[in-house]
Biopython code that builds the backbone (N, CA, C, O; Angstrom):
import numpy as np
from Bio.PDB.StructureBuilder import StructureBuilder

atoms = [
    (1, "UNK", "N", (0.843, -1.183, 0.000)),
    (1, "UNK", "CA", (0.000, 0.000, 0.000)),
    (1, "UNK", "C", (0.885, 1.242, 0.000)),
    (1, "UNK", "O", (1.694, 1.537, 0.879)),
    (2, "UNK", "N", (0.607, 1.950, -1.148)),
    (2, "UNK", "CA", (1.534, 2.896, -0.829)),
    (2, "UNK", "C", (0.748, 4.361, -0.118)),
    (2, "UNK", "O", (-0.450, 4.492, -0.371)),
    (3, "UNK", "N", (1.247, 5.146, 0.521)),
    (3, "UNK", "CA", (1.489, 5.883, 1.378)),
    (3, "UNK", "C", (1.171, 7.823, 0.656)),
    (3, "UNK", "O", (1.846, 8.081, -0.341)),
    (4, "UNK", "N", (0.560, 8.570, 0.990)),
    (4, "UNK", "CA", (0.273, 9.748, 0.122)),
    (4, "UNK", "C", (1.407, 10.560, 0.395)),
    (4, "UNK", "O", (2.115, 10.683, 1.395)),
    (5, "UNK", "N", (1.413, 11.124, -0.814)),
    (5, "UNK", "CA", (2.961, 11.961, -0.500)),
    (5, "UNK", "C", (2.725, 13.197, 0.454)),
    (5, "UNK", "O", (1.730, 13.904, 0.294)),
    (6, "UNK", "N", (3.786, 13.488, 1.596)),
    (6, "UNK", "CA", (4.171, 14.332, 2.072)),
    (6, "UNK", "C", (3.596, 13.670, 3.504)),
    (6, "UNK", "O", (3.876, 14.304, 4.521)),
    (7, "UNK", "N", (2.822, 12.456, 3.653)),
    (7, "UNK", "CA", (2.954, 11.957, 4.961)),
    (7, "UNK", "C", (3.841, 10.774, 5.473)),
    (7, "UNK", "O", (4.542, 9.969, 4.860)),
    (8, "UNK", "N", (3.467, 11.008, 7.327)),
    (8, "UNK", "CA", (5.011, 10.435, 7.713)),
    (8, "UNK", "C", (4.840, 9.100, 7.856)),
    (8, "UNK", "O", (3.876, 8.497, 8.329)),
    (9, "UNK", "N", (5.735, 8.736, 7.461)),
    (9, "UNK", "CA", (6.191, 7.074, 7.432)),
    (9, "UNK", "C", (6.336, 6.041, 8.660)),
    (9, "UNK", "O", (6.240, 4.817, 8.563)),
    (10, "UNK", "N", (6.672, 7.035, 10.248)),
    (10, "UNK", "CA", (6.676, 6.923, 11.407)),
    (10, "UNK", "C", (5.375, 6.729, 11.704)),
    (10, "UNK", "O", (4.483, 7.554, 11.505)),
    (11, "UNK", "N", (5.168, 4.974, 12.475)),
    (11, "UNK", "CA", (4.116, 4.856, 12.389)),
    (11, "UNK", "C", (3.705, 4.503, 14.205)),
    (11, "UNK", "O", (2.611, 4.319, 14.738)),
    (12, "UNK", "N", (5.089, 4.518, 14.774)),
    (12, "UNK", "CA", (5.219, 3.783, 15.849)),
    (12, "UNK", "C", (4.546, 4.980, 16.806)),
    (12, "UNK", "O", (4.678, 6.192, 16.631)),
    (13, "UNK", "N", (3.937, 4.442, 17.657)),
    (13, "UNK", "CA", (3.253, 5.096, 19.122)),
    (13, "UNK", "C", (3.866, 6.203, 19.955)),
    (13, "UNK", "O", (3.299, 7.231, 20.324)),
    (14, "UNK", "N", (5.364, 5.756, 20.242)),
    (14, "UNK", "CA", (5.950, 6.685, 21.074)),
    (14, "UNK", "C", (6.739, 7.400, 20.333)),
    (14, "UNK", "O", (7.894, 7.610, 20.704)),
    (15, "UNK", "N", (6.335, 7.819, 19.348)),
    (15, "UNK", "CA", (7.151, 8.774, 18.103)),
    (15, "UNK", "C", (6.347, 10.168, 18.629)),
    (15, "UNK", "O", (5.131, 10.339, 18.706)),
    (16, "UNK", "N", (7.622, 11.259, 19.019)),
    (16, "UNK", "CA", (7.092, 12.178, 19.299)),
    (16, "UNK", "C", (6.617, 13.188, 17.981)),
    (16, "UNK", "O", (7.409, 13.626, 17.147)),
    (17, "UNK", "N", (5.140, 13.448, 17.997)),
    (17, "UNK", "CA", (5.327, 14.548, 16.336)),
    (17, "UNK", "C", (5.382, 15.568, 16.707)),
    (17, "UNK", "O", (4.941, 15.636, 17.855)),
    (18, "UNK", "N", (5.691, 16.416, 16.351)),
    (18, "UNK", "CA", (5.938, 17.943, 16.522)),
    (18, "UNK", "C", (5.324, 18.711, 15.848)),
    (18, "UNK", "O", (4.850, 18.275, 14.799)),
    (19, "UNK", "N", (5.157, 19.832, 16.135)),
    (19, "UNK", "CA", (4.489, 20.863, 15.849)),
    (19, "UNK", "C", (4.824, 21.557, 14.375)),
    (19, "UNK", "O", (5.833, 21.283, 13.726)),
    (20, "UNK", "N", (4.013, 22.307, 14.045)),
    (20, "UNK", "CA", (4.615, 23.337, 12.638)),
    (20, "UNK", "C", (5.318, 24.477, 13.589)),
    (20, "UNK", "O", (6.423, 24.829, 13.177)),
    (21, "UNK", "N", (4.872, 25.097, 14.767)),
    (21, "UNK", "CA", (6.298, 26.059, 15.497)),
    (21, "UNK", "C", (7.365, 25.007, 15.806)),
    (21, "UNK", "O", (8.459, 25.460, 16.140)),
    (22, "UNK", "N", (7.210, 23.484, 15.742)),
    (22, "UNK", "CA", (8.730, 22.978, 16.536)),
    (22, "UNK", "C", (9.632, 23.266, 15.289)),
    (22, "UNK", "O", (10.792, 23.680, 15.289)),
    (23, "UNK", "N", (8.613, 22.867, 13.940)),
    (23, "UNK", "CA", (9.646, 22.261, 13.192)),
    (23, "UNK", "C", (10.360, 23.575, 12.567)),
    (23, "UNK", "O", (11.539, 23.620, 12.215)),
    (24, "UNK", "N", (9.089, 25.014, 12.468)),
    (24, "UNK", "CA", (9.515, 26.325, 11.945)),
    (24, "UNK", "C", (10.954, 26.774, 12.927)),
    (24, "UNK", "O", (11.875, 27.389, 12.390)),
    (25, "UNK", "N", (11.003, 26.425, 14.255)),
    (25, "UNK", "CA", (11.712, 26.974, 15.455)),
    (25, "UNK", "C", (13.228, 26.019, 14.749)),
    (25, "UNK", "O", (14.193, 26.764, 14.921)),
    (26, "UNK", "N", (13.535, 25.149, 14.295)),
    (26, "UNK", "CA", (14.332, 24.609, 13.722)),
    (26, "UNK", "C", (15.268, 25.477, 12.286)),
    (26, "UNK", "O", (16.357, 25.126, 11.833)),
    (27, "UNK", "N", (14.703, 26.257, 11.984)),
    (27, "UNK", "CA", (15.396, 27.044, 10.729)),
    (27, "UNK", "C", (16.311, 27.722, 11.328)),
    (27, "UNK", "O", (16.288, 28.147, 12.483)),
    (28, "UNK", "N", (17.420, 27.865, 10.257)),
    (28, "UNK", "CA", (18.664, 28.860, 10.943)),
    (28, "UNK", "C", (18.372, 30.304, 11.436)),
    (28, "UNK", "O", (18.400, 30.898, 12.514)),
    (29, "UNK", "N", (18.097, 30.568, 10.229)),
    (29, "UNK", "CA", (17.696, 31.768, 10.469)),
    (29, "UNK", "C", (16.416, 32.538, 11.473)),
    (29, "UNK", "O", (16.319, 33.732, 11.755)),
    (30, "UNK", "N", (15.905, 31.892, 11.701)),
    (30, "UNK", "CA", (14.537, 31.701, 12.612)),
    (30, "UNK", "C", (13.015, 31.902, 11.839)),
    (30, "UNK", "O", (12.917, 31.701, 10.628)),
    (31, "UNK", "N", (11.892, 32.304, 12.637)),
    (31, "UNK", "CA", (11.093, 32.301, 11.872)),
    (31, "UNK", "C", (9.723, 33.443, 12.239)),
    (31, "UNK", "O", (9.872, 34.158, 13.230)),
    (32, "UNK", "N", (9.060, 33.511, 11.821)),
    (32, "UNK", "CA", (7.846, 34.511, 12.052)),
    (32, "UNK", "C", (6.273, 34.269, 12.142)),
    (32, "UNK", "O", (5.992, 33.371, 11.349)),
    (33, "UNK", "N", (5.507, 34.584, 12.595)),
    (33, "UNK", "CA", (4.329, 34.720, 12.417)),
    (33, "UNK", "C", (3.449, 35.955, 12.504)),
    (33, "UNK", "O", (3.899, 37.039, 12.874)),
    (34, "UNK", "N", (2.129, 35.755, 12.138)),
    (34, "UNK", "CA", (1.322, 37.081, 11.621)),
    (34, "UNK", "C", (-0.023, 36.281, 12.388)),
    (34, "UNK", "O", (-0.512, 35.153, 12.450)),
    (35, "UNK", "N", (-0.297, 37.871, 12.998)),
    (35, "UNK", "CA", (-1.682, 37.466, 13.726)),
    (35, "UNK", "C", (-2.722, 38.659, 13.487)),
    (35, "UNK", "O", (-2.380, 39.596, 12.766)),
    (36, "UNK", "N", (-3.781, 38.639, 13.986)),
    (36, "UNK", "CA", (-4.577, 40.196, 14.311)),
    (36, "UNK", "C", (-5.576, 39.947, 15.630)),
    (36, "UNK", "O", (-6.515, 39.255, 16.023)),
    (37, "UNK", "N", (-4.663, 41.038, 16.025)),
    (37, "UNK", "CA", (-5.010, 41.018, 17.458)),
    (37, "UNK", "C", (-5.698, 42.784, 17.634)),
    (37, "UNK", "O", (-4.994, 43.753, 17.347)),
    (38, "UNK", "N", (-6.985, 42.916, 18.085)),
    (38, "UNK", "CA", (-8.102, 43.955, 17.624)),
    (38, "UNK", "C", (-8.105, 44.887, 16.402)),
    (38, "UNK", "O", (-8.099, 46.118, 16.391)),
    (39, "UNK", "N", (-8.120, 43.668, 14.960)),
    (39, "UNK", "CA", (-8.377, 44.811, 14.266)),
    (39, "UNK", "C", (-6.771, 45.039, 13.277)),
    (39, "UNK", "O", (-6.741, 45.403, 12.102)),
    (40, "UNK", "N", (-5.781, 44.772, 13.979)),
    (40, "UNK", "CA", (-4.635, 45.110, 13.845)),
    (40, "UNK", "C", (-3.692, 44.028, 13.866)),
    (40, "UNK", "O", (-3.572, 43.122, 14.690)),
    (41, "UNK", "N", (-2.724, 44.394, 12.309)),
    (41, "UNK", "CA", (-2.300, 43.382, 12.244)),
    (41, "UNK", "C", (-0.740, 43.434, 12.976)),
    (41, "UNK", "O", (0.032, 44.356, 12.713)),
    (42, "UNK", "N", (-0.368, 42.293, 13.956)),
    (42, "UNK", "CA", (1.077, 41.742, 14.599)),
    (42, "UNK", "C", (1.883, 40.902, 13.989)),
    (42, "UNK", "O", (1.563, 39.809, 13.522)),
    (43, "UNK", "N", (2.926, 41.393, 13.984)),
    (43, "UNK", "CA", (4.238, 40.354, 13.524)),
    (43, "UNK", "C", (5.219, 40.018, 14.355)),
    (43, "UNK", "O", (6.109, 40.844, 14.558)),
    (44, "UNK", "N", (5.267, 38.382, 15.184)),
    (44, "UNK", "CA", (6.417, 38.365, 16.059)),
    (44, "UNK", "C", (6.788, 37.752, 15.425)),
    (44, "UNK", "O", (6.198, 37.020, 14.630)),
    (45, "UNK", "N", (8.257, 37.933, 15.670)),
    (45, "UNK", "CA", (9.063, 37.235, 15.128)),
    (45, "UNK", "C", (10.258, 36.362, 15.926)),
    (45, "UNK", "O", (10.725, 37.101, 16.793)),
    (46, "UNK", "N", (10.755, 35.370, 15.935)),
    (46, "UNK", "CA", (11.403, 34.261, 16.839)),
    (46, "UNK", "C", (12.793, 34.311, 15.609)),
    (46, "UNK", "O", (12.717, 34.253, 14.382)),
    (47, "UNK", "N", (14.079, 34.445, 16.543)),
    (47, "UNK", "CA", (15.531, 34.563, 15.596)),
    (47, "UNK", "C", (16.191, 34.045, 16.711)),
    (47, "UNK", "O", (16.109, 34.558, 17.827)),
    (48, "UNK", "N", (17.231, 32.450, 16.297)),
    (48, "UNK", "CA", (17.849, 31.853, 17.483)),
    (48, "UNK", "C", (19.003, 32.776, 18.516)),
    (48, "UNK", "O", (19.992, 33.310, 18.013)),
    (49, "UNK", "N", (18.769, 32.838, 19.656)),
    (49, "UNK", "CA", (19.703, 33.014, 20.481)),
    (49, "UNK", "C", (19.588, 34.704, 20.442)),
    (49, "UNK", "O", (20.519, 35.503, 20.544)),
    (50, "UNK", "N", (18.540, 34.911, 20.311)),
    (50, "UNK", "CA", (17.277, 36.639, 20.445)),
    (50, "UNK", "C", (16.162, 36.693, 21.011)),
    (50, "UNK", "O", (15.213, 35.910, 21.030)),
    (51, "UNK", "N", (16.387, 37.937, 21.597)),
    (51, "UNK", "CA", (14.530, 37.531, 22.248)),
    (51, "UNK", "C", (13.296, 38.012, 21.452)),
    (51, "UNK", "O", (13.424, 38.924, 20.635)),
    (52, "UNK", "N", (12.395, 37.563, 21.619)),
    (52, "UNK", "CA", (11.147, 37.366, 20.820)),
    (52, "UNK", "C", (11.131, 39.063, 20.199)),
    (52, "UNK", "O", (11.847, 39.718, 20.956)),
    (53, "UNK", "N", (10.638, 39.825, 19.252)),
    (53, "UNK", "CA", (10.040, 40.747, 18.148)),
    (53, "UNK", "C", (8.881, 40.670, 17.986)),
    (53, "UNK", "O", (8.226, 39.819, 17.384)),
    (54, "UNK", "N", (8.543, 41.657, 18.577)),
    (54, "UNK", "CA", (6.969, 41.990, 18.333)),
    (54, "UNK", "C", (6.581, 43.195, 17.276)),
    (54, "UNK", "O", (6.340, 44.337, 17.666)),
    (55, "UNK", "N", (6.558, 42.901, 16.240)),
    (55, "UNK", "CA", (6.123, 44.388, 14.910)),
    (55, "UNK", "C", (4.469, 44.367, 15.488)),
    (55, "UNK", "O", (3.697, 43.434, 15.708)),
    (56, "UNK", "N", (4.336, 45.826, 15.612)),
    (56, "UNK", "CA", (2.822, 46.333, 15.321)),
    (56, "UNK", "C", (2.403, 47.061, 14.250)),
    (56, "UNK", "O", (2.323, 48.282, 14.383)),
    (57, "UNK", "N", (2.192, 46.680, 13.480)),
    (57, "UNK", "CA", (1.948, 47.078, 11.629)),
    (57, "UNK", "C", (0.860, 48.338, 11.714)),
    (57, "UNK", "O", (-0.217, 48.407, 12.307)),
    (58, "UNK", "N", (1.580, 49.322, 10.875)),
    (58, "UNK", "CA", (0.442, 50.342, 10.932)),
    (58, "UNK", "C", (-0.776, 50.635, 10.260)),
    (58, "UNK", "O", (-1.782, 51.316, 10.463)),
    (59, "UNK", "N", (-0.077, 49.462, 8.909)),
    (59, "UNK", "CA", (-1.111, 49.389, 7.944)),
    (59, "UNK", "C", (-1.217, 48.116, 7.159)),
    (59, "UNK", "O", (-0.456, 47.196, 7.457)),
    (60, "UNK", "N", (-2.030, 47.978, 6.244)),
    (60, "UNK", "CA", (-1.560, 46.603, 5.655)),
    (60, "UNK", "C", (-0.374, 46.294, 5.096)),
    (60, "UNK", "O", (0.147, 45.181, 5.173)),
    (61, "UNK", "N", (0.196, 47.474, 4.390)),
    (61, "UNK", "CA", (1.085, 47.901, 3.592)),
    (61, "UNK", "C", (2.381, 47.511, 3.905)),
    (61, "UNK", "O", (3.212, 46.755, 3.401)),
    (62, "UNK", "N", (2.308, 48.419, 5.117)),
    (62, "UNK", "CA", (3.439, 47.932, 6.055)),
    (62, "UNK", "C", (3.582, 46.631, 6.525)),
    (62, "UNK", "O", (4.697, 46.110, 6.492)),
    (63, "UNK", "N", (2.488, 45.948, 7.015)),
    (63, "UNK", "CA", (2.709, 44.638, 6.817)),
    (63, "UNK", "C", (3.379, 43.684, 6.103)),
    (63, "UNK", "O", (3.954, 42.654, 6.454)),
    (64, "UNK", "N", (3.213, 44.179, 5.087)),
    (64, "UNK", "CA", (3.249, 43.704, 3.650)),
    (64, "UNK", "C", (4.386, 43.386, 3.489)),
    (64, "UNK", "O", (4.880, 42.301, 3.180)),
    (65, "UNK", "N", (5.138, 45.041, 3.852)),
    (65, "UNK", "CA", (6.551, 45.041, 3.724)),
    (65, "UNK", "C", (7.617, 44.152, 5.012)),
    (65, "UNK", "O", (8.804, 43.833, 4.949)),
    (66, "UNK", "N", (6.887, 44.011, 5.803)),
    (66, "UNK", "CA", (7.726, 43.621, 7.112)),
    (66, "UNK", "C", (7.769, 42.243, 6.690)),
    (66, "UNK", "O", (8.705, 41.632, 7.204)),
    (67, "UNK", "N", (7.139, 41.655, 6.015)),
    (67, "UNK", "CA", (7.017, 40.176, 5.874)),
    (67, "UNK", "C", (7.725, 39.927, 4.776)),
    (67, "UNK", "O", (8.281, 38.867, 4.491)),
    (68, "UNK", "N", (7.688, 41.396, 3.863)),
    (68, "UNK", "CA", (9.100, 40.886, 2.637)),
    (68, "UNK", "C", (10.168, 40.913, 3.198)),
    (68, "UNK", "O", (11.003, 40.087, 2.830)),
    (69, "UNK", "N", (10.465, 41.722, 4.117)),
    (69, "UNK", "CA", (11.704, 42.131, 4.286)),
    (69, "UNK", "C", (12.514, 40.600, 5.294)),
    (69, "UNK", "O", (13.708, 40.303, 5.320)),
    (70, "UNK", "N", (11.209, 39.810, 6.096)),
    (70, "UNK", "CA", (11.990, 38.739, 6.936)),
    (70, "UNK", "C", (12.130, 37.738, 5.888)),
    (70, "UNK", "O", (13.062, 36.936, 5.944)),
    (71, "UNK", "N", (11.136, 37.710, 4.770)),
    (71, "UNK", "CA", (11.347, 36.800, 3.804)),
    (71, "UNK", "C", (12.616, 36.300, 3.369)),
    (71, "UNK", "O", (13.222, 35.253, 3.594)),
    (72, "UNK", "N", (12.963, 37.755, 2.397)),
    (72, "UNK", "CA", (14.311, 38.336, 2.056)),
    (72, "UNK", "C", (15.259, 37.902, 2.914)),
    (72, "UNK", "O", (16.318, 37.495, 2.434)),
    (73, "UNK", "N", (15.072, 37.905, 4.285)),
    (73, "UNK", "CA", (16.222, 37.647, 5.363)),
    (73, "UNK", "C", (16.613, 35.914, 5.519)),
    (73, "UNK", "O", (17.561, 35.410, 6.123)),
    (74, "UNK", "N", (15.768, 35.399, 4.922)),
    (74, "UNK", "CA", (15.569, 34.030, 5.081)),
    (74, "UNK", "C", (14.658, 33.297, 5.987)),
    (74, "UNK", "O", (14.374, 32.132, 5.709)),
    (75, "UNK", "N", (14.070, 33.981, 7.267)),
    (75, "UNK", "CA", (12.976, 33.448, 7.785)),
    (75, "UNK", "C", (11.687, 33.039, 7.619)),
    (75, "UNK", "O", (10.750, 33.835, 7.558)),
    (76, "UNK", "N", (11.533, 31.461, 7.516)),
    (76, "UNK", "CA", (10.141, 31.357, 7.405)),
    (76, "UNK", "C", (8.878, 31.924, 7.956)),
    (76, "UNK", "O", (8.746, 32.086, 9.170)),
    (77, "UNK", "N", (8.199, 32.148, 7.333)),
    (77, "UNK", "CA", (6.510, 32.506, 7.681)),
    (77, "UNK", "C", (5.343, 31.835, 8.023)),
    (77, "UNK", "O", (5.087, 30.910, 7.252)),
    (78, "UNK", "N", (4.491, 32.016, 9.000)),
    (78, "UNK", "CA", (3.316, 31.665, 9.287)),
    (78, "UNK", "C", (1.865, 32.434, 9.380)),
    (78, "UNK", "O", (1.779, 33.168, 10.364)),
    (79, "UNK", "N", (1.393, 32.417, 9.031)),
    (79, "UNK", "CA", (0.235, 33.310, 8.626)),
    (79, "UNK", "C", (-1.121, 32.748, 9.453)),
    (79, "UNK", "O", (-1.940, 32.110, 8.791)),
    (80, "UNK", "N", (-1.364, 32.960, 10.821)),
    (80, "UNK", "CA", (-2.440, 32.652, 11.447)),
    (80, "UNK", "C", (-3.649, 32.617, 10.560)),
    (80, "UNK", "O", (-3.870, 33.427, 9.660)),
    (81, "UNK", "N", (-4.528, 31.452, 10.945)),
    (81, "UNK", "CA", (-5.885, 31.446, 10.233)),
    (81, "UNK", "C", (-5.683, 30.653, 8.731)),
    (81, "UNK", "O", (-6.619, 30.289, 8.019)),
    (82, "UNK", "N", (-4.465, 30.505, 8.475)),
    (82, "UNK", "CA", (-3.794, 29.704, 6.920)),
    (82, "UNK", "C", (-3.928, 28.455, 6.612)),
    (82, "UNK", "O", (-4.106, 27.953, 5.502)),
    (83, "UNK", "N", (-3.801, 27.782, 8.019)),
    (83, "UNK", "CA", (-3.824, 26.395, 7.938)),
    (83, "UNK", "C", (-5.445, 25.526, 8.137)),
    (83, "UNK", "O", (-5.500, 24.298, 8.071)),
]
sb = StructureBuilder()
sb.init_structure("model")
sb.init_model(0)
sb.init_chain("A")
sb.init_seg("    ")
for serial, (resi, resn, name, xyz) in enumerate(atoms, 1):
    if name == "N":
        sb.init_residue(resn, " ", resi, " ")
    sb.init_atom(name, np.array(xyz, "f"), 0.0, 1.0, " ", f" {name:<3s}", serial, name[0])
structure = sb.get_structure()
């Protein structure tokens, strides 16, 4: 039987799975997420061996741009409400 692509092959019980933050928290460069919290959109951002970044976006725009710019940097993205 074969198996659908992109799932895990680990089938055993005490296999710990991890999260999409464990596995995002794993990138070199670190990683980000996007939320809206009243109305307004937040960008924290997580970079190893830094403490947490909190962007408060003034507009969408700016948003826009803050998320190219970690892109650009190499940090992955998460986009609350995406999944």
């Amino acid at each position: 039987m074969r198996e659908k692509q992109g799932q895990s092959q680990n089938t055993d019980p005490g296999c710990k799975t991890l999260t999409l933050a464990d596995h995002l928290a794993t990138r070199k460069g670190g990683w980000f997420h996007i939320e809206w919290i009243d109305g307004r959109t937040v960008v924290t951002v997580h970079r190893p061996s830094a403490p947490t970044e909190v962007i408060f976006c003034l507009s969408p725009g700016h948003a826009n741009q803050v998320r190219q710019s970690l892109t650009d940097a190499g940090l992955a993205g998460l986009v609350e409400g995406s999944l």
